[in-house]
N, C-alpha and C positions, 0 to 999 in steps of 0.2 A: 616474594614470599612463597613457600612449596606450600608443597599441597597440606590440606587438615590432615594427619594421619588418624583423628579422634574420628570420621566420620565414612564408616567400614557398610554403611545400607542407606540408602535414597530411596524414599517415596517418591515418583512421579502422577502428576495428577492429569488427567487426561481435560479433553475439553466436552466430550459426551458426544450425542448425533450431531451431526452435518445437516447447518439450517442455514438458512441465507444470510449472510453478516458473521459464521462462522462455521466456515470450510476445512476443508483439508489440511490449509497452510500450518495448522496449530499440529499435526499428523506428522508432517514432515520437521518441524521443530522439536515435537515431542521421541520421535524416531535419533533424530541428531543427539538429542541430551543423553538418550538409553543408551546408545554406544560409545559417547565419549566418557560416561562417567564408567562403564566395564571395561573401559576401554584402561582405567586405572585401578583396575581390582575391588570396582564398590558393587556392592550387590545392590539391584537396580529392583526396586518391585515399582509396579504399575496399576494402577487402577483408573479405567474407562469404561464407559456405557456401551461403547460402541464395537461392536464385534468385529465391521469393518473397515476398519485401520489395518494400518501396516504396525502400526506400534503397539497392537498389540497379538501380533504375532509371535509362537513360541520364544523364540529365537534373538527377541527385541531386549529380553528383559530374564532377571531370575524368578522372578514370578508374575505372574499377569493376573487381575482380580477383572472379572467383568461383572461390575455391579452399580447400582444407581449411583449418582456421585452425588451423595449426601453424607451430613456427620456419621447418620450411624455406621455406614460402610466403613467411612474414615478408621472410626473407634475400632471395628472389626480387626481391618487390617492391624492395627500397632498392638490392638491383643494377642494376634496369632502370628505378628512376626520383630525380635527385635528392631527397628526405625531409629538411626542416629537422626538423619534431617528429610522435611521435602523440600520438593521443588514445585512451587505453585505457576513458574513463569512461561509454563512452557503448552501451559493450556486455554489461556485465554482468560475473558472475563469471565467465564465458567468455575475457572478452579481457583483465581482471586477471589472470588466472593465466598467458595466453600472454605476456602483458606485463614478468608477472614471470623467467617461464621465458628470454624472450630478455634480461632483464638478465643472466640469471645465466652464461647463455651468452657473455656480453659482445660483443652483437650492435648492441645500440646506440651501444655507442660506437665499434667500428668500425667503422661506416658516418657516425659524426659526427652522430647524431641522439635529440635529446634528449625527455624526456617530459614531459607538458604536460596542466596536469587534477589531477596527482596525482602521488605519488613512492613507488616500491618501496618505501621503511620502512614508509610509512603501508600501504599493500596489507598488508604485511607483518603489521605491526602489528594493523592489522584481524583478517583474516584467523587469524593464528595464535593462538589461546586464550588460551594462556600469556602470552601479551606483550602481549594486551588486558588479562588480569587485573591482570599487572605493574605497565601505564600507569596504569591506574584505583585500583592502591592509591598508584603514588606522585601524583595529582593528589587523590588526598582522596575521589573517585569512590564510592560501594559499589555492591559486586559479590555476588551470590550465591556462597556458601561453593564452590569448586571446586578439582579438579588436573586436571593433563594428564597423560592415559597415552598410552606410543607402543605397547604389547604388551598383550595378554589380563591377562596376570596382574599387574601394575601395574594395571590397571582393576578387578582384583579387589577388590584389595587397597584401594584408595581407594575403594570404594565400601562396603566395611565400614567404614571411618572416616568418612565423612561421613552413612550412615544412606540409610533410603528415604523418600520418594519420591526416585526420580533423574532429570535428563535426560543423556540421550548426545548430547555435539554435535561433530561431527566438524570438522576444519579445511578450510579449501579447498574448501566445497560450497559449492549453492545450492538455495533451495527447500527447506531442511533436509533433505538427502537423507540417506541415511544416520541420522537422529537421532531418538530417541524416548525415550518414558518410561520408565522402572520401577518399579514399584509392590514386585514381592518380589526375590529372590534366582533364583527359578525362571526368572526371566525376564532375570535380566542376563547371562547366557552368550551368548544369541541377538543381543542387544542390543548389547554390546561388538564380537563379530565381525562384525557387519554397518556397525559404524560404524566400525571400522578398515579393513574392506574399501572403505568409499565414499572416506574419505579419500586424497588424492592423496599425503601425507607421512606414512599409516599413523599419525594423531594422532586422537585423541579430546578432548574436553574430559569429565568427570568431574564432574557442578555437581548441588548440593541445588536438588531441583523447588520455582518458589514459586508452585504450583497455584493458581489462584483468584485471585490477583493480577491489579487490572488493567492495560492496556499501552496505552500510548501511541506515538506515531513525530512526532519534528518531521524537516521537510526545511530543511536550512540552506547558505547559499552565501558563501563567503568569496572578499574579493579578495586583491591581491599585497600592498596598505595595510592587510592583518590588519584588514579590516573584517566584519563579520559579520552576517547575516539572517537573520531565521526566517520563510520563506515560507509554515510551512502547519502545523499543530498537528491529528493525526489521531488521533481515539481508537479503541479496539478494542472492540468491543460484547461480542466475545466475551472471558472473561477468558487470563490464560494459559497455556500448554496446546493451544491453537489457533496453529497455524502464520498470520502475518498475512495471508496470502494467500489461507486460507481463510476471513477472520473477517468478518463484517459488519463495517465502517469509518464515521464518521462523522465531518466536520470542518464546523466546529472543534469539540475536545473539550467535552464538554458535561455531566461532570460533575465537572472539576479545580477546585477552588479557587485564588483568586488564588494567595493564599500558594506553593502548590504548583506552579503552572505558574511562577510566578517564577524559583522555586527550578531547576526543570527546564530552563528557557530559559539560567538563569547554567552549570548542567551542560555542558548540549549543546555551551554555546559554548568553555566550558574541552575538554569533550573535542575538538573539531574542531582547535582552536589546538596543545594539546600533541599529535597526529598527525603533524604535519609542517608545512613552511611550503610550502603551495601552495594556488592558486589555484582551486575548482571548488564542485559540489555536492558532499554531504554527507547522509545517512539516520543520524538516532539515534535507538536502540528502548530504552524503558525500565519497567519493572512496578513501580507503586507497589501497596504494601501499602493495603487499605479500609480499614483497622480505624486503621490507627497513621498512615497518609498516609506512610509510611516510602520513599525512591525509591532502587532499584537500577538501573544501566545494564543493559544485557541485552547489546547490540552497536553497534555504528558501521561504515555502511559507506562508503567514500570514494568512491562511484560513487552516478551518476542509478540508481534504483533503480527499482523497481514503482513504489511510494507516489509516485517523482518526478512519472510520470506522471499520476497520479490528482491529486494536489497544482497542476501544470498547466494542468490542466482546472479542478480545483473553484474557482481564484481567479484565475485568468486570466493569472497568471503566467509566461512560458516558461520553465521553470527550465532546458533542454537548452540553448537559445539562449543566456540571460545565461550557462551554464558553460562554453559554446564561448568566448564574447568573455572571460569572467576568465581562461580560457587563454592566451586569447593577448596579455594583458597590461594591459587596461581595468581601471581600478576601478569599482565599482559606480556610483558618483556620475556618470559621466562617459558610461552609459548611459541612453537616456530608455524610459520605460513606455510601450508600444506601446500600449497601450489609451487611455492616457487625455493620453499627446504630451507633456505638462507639466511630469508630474513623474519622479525620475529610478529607478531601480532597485533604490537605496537605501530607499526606502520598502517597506514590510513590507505586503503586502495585508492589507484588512480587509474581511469577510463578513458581509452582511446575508442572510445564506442559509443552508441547513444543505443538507451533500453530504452523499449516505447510498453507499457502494458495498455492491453486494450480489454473491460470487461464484455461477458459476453449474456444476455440476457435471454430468457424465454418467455415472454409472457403470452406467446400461444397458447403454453402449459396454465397458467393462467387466469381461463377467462373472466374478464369483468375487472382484472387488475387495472390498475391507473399505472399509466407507463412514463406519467413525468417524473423526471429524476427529483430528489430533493433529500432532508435528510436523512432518512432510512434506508439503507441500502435494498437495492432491488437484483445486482445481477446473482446471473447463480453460479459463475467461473469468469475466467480471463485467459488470454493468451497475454506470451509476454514475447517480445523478437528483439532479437537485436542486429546494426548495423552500421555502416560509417556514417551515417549523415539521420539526422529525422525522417526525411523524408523515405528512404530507407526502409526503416524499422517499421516507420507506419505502415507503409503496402504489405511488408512483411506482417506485419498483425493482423490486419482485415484481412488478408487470406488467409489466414491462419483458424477464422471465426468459425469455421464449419455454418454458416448459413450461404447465402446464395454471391455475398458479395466477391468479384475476382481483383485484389486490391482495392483503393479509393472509390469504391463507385458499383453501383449497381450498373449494369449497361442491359439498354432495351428496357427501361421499364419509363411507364411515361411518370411525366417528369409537373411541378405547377412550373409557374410564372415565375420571375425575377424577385419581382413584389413581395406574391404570395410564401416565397421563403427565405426572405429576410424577415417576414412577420413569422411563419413557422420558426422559424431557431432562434425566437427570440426564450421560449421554454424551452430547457434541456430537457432531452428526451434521447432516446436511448440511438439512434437514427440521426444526431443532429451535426456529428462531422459528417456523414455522406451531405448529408442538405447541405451545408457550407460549400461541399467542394460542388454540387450542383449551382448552389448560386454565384460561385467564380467562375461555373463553366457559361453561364447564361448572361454573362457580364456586370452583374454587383463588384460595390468595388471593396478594395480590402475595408476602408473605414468605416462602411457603411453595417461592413458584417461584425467589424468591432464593437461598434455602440452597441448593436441587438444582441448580442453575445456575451461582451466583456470579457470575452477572452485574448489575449494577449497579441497586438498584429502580428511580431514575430512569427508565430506559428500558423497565423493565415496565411502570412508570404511565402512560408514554406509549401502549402496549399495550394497554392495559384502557380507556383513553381510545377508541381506535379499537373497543373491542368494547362497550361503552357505546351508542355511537353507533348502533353496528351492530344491537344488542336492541333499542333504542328504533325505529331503520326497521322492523324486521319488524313491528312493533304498525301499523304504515298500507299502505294500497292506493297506487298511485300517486296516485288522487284526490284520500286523503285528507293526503297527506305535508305537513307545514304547512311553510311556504315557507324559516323560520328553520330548519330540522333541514337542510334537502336545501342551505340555504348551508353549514352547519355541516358536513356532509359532506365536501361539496367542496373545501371547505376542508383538510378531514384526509387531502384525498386518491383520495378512493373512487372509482371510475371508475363511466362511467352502466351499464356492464355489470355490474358488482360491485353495485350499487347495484339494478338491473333484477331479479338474482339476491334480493334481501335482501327487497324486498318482497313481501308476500304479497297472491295475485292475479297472472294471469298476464301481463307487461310487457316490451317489448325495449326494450335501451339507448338505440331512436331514439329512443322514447317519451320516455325518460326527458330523453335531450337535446333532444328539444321544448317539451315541460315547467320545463327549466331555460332553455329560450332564453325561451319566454314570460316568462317572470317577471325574465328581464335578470341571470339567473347565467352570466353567460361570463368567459372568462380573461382576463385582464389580462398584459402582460407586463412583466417588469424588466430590470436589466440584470446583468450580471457584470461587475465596472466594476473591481477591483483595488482600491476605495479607500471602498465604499457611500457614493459619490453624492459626496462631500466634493470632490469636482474635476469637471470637464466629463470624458465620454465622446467622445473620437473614434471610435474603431471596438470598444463592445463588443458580448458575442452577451446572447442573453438566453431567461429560462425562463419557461414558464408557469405562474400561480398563478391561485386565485379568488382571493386576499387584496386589496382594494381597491378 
C-alpha cells in the first residue's frame, strides 16, 4: 500500500524532561520519526518541554513549539498550524496519556486531525489492567492470577484472595512508578496507597508475584496489510522482580528453546493484531516459568519503547523510522533495508553477535536512596556492547560503566566471605553480577549461586568461564603468559588493563598491548549487517572482536 498522499503535516509529540524511567531513548526515536517523515515531503511540527533534545533542534522539524505538554498547548498548536495527523508513539508514556487525554476532550476531531501510529482503544487497552487482563483471557493469552482495585479497601480485600507474594501495578505510569512488591500484610497498606496515589485514574492492578521467573521482550512492527515482524528477541539476565530497565539485557535470548520462542513469537503476534488495527511499533514483555517452560504475558505497549531503542542499535534495524513510514501508510514490503539496499523491511534481522546492555546507576547522587532493585526503575543510563560470544560483550559493558570497574570485577577491593555473598546476591542490587563473579572466584558453586539468584545457570557458567580464565592468568608473569591463554583472553573480553591487573609481577596495560601486538593478537572487525553476512553490506557500522 503507498504512502497517505491525504496527510501533507505531522504533529509529533515529544516525551517532556529526562527523568528516571524516561530518557533520552524517546529523543532518539522521536529525532528518527522527524526525518523519515521529511524525509517524504510531510511537514513535521514538533512540540516538547524539553529544550535539550536533539529533536528539537532547528533543523529536526518545520516548526519546533517548546511548551508544557498539555491540551492547552495541543489546542494551540492545531489553531495556528494546519495538522493532517499526530504521532503520539514516538514519546513515551508522556505523549500516550496527552494523546489520550485530548481524545477524550474531543480535540481531535475538531480540529479534523486524525491519529496515526496507534489508536485510543489500543492506548487504552494497553494501559489499563483490567482490559489487558480481559483481552488476554478472550484471545487464549495467560496472564498472572489478578484484579483491579480503584479504592484501598478493594485492594485489600483482593489481596487476601489471591495470597502473597503480590505485585502493585498501577495504570497510566511508566517506569513502574508507583508499583512494587509485597511479601506480607505489614507491607500492603503502604504499598496500595502509594500506587493509587501515582496512578493518574486512581487504579491499581492487584496480580500474584511470579518471582523468579524468567522475562523476555520482543520488539514487533505491524503494517496497514496486518503484516507482522519480530525485530529483536531480548532476554532479561535478571529474573522477574527487576523492573527491565534495571536488568542486564541480552539479545538475542540465549537460553529459550525453540519450542518456546515459537510459541512466544505466535503470542506476541495474536496479541499485537487483537490490539487494534493500526499501523506502528509494538514492545511485548512476557515471564516464562524455568521449571514448567510455562509463558504468561506480563504487558504490551503500543509505543517505540526503551527496548526499541536498544533493539535499533543491537541489529541495525530503525525500528523509529520504518514506524514513522507504517504511519503514514507504507507496507513493510514496499520499504527497502537501509543497510544492506536490497532487501526489503520485511525481512526479520539475523545476529551473528550477542548485545549485552548493562544499566548504569548513581545513587551516590542519591543520598538515603534504597539501592535494591525492584519494580521502579532506579538507573539513570546504560551501556550497551557488543561481541562474539556473551562473555565478550559483558567485559565489554562493565568497562564501558565509567565507575571504577576494569571488566567483570572490581580488583584490589576487599572482598566478604563465600557465605556472606551468596546471602548478599540473594536481593538484586545494582553491584550483584560483580558479587556473583566474586563468589565463583572464592569457590561457590554454580548451583548454589542459582537458587539465591534465580537467574539462569546458563549465564553463570558463562561467569565462571571468565573467572577460570582469570585464576589461570594470575599463575604467569607477563613473560611467562603462553600466547594461547592471552588469545583466549581476549577473546572473553578482558581488557589489557584488566588483564595488566591479573598478572602477578608488576605490568601496565601498554606492556600488555605490546605484548599482544607482537605475537599478532589485534582486533579484527565485523559488521552489523541486518542479515549475518547473507546479502552484500552497503552501509553497515561495525564492532571490534579478537575472534578471527
Amino acid at each position: 500500500m503507498p504512502k497517505d498522499n491525504s496527510i501533507k503535516s505531522v504533529l509529533i509529540i515529544g516525551s517532556g524532561p529526562i527523568i528516571i524511567g524516561q530518557a533520552c531513548e524517546f529523543d532518539y526515536s522521536g529525532s528518527q520519526a522527524a526525518r523519515s517523515l521529511r524525509e517524504e515531503g510531510i511537514k513535521v511540527i514538533l512540540i516538547n518541554s524539553n529544550p535539550a533534545t536533539i529533536m528539537t533542534d532547528p533543523m529536526m522539524a518545520d516548526r519546533v513549539y517548546l511548551l508544557p505538554l498539555t491540551v492547552e498547548s495541543i489546542e494551540q498548536i492545531l489553531e495556528e498550524n494546519q495538522i493532517d495527523a499526530v504521532l503520539p508513539t514516538m514519546g513515551g508514556q508522556t505523549a500516550l496519556n496527552l494523546c489520550k487525554e485530548a481524545e477524550e476532550l474531543g480535540i481531535w476531531e475538531k480540529y479534523n486531525c486524525r491519529l496515526i501510529g496507534v489508536d485510543v482503544a489500543a492506548i487504552d487497552t494497553a494501559e489499563d489492567r483490567e482490559k489487558f487482563r480481559q483481552l488476554m483471557v478472550k484471545i487464549g493469552v495467560a496472564v498472572a492470577p489478578s484484579r483491579v482495585a480503584n479504592s484501598f479497601l478493594e485492594g485489600k480485600e483482593f489481596a487476601q484472595e489471591i495470597g502473597f507474594p503480590l505485585v502493585i501495578r498501577p495504570s497510566f505510569t511508566l517506569g513502574g512508578t508507583g508499583g512494587g512488591f509485597v511479601h506480607t500484610k505489614d507491607d500492603l497498606d503502604a504499598a496500595l496507597e502509594r500506587g493509587l496515589k501515582a496512578s493518574p485514574i486512581h487504579e491499581v492492578l492487584v496480580e500474584k508475584a511470579v518471582l523468579g521467573w524468567k522475562e523476555y521482550e520482543l520488539e514487533l512492527l505491524r503494517d496497514q496489510n496486518d503484516n507482522v515482524v519480530i525485530i529483536c528477541t531480548v532476554e532479561n539476565l535478571d529474573p522477574m522482580g527487576v523492573h527491565t530497565g534495571d536488568s542486564i539485557t541480552v539479545a538475542p535470548a540465549m537460553t529459550l528453546s525453540d519450542t518456546s520462542f515459537q510459541d512466544m513469537r505466535n503470542k506476541a503476534i495474536l496479541m499485537m493484531r487483537s490490539l487494534g488495527n493500526f499501523a506502528g511499533g509494538c514492545n511485548v514483555q512476557f515471564a516464562q516459568n524455568p521449571e514448567t517452560e510455562e509463558l504468561i504475558a506480563v504487558e504490551i505497549n503500543p509505543r517505540v519503547s526503551r527496548s526499541s531503542a536498544l533493539a535499533s542499535k543491537a541489529t541495525g534495524y530503525p525500528i523509529a523510522k520504518i514506524a514513522a513510514k507504517l504511519a503514514i501508510g507504507y507496507s513493510l514490503d514496499e520499504l527497502k533495508n537501509q543497510i544492506t539496499k536490497t532487501t526489503s523491511a520485511y525481512f526479520e534481522p539475523a545476529l551473528d553477535y550477542v548485545i549485552v546492555k548493562v544499566p548504569r546507576w548513581n545513587f551516590d547522587k542519591f543520598k538515603g536512596a534504597n539501592d535494591t532493585l525492584g519494580l521502579q526503575m532506579k538507573s539513570v543510563g546504560e551501556v550497551m556492547a557488543i561481541g562474539r560470544s556473551f562473555t565478550e560483550a559483558l567485559q565489554k559493558a562493565c568497562q564501558s560503566l565509567e565507575n571504577e570497574a576494569i571488566g567483570l570485577g572490581y580488583y584490589g577491593k576487599s572482598l566478604m566471605k563465600s557465605e556472606e555473598l551468596v546471602e548478599y546476591i540473594k536481593t538484586p542490587k545494582w553491584d550483584r553480577i560483580f558479587r556473583i563473579k566474586d563468589a565463583l572466584m572464592q569457590g561457590s558453586t554454580v548451583k548454589s549461586i542459582a537458587q539465591a539468584t534465580r537467574i539462569d545457570r546458563w549465564f553463570i557458567y558463562q561467569i565462571q568461564q571468565i573467572c577460570t580464565i582469570e585464576k589461570e592468568m594470575a599463575q604467569y608473569s607477563l613473560d611467562t603468559l603462553p600466547t594461547g591463554l592471552l588469545k583466549e583472553a581476549k577473546k572473553n573480553g578482558f581488557g589489557d588493563a584488566q588483564i595488566a591487573r591479573i598478572l602477578h609481577g608488576d605490568c601496565t596495560d601498554e606492556q600488555v598491548y605490546q605484548k599482544r601486538k607482537s605475537l599478532g593478537i589485534t582486533r579484527v572487525y565485523k559488521m552489523v549487517d541486518t542479515c549475518a553476512a547473507e546479502f552484500e553490506a552497503k552501509t553497515p557500522y561495525f564492532y571490534s572482536t579478537f575472534e578471527g
